[in-house]
C-alpha positions as CSV (number, residue, x, y, z in Angstrom):
1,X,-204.1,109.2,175.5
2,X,-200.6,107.7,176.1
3,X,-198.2,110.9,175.5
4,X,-195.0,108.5,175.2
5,X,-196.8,106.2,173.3
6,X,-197.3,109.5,170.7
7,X,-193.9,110.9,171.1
8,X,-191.9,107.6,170.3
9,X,-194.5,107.1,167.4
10,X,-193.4,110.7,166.1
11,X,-189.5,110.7,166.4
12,X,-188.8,106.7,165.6
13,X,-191.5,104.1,164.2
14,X,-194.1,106.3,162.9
15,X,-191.9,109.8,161.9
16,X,-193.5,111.8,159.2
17,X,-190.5,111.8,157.3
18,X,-188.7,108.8,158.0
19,X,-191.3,106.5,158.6
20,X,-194.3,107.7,156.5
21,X,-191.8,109.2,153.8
22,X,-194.1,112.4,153.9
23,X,-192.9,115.9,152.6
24,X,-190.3,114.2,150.4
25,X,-190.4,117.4,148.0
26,X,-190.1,119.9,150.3
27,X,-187.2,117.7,152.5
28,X,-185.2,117.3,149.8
29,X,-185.6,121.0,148.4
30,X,-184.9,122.9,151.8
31,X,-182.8,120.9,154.2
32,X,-179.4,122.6,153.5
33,X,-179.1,125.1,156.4
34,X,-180.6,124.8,159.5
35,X,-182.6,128.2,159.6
36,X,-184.4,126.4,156.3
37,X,-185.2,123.3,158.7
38,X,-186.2,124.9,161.8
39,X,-188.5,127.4,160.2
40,X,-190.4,124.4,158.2
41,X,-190.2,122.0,161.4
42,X,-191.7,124.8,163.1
43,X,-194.7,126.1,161.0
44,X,-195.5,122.2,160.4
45,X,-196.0,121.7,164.0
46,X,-198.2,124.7,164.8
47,X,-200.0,124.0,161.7
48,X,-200.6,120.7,162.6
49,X,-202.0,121.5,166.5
50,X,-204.1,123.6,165.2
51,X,-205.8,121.9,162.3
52,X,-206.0,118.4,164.3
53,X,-207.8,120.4,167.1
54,X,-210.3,121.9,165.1
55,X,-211.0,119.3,162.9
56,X,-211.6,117.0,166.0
57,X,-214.1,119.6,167.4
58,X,-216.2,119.3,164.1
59,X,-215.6,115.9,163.2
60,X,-219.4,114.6,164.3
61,X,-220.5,117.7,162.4
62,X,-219.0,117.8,159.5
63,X,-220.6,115.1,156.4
64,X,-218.8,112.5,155.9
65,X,-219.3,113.2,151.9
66,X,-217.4,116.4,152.0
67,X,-215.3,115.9,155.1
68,X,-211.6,115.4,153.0
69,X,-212.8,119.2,151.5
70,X,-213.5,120.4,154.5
71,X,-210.1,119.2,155.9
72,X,-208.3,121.3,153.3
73,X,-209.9,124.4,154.4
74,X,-209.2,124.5,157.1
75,X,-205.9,123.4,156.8
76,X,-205.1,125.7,154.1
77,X,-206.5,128.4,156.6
78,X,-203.8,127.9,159.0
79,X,-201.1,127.6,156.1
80,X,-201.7,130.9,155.0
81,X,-201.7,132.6,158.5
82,X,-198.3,131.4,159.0
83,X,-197.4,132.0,155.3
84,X,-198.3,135.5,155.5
85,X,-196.9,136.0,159.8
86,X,-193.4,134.5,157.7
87,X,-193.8,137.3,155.4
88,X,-194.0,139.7,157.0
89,X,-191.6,138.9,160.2
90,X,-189.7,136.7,158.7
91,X,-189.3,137.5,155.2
92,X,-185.7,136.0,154.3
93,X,-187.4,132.3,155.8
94,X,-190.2,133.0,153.7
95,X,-188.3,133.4,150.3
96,X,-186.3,130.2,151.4
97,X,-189.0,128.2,151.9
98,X,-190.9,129.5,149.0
99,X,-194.1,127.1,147.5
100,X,-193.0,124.8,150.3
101,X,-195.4,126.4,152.2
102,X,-198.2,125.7,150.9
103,X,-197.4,122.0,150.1
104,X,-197.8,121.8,154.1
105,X,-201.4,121.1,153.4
106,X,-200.9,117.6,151.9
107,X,-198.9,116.4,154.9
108,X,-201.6,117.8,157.6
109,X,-204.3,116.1,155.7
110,X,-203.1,112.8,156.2
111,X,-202.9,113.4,159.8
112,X,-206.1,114.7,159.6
113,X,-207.9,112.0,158.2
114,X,-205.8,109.2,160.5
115,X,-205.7,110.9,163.7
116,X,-208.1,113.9,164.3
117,X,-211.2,112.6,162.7
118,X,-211.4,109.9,164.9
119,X,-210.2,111.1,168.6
120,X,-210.4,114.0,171.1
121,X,-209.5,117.5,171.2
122,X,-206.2,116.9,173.5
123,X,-205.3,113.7,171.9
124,X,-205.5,115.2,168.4
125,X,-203.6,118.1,169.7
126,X,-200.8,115.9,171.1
127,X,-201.1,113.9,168.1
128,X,-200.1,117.5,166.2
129,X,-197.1,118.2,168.6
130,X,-195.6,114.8,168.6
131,X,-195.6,114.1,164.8
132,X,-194.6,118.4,164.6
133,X,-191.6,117.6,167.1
134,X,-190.6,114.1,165.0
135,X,-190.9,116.2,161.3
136,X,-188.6,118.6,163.6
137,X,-186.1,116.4,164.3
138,X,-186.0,114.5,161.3
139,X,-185.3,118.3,159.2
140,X,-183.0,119.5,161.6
141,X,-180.9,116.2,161.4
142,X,-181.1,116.5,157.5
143,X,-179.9,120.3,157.6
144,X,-177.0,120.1,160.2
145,X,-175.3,116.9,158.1
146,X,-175.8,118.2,154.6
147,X,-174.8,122.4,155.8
148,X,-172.0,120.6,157.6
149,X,-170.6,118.2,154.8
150,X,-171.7,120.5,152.0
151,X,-171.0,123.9,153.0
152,X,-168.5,123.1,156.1
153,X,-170.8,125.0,158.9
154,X,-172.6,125.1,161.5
155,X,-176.5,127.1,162.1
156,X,-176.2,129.5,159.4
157,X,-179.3,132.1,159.9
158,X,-179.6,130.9,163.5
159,X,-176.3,131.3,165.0
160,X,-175.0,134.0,162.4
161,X,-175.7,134.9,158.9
162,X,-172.9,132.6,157.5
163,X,-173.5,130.4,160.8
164,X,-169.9,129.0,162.8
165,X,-167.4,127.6,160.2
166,X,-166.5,124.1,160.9
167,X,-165.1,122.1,158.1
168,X,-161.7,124.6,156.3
169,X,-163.7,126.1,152.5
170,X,-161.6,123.8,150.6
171,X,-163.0,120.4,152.4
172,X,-166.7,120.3,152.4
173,X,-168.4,118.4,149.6
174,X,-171.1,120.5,147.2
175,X,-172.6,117.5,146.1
176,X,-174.2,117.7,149.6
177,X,-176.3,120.8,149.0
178,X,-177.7,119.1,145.8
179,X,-180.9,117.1,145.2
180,X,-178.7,113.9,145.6
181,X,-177.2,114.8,148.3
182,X,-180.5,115.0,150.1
183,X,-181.4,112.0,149.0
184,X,-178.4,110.5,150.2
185,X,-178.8,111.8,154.0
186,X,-182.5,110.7,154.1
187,X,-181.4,107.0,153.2
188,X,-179.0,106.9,155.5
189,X,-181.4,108.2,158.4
190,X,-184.4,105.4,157.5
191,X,-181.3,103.0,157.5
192,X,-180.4,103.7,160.9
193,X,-184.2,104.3,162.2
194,X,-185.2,100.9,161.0
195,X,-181.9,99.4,162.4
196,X,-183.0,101.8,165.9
197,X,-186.5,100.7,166.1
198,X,-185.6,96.8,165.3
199,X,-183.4,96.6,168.0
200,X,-185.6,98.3,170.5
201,X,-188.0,95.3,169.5
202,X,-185.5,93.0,170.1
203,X,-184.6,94.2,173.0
204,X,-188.5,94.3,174.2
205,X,-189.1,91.2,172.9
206,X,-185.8,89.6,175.2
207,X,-187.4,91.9,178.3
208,X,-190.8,90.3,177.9
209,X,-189.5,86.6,177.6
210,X,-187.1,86.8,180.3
211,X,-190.2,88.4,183.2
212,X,-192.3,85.2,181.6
């Protein structure tokens, strides 16, 4: 198990949304306040520890035949703990995120299946928190640019109801907040990932040819 290998996997070459394009419905639908994205960041990572951890303590028990369907229950176990704990503590995040929820379970599974079936408890588990902290990241990236452009502040529901004002009313751009603005944002995030990750190659590549 090679933590930094895991965490620079998570948050730059192999991020769930920037890299695997995972969660695409649910990153474009709730990534315009930064509550939204912290909440779903959140839930996906504890969701994600603990599926991968149980999954890799019954994956030389469970059939290979049935093993996707037994994935998705327990999966969808987990998603509803933390859908129901939302609901009742946090009940405004809840009615945010909405069916979002329960779409978690497609994005755990693939995890699942590449990850937890075929390694240890502790590396599955880090596995969980490293691709948890890079969906994380990627969200909360997403939320601060298109609240900030679209609605011209800063941590609404986290820092205040109507979170810090930043950007005068009559500057920000709606068409942030809308399904294309998303879309924008996430392009321009792989574009400078890809660019990020190519030039940390580069610059590997240069390190390794000058020590030869």
């Amino acid at each position: 198990m090679n933590f930094k290998k895991q965490l620079r996997e998570g948050l730059l070459t192999n991020n769930p949304v920037v890299g695997q394009l995972l969660g695409m419905c649910s990153t474009m639908a709730i990534t315009t306040t930064l509550f939204n994205g912290l909440g779903m960041g959140l839930s996906v990572t504890l969701i994600l520890i603990c599926s991968n951890v149980v999954i890799s303590m019954l994956r030389k028990v469970i059939p290979d035949k049935i093993r996707i369907a037994a994935y998705i229950v327990v999966i969808a176990g987990f998603v509803t703990i933390i859908d129901l704990l939302l609901q009742a503590y946090l009940p405004a995040l809840s009615k945010s995120l909405g069916v979002f929820i329960p779409l978690i379970v497609v994005n755990c599974i693939i995890r699942a299946e590449a990850f937890a079936s075929k390694n240890g408890v502790l590396a599955s588990a880090v596995d969980g928190l490293t691709q948890g902290i890079g969906y994380t990241v990627a969200l909360v990236c997403m939320c601060v640019i298109r609240e900030l452009l679209g609605s011209g502040t800063f941590g609404k529901g986290v820092l205040s109801a109507d979170g810090v004002r930043i950007l005068p009313s009559q500057y920000p751009a709606m068409l942030m907040i809308l399904p294309v603005g998303g879309f924008l944002t996430l392009a321009c995030l792989i574009a400078f990932t890809q660019w990020f990750n190519r030039h940390l190659a580069e610059k590997a590549a240069k390190k390794e040819a000058e020590a030869k």
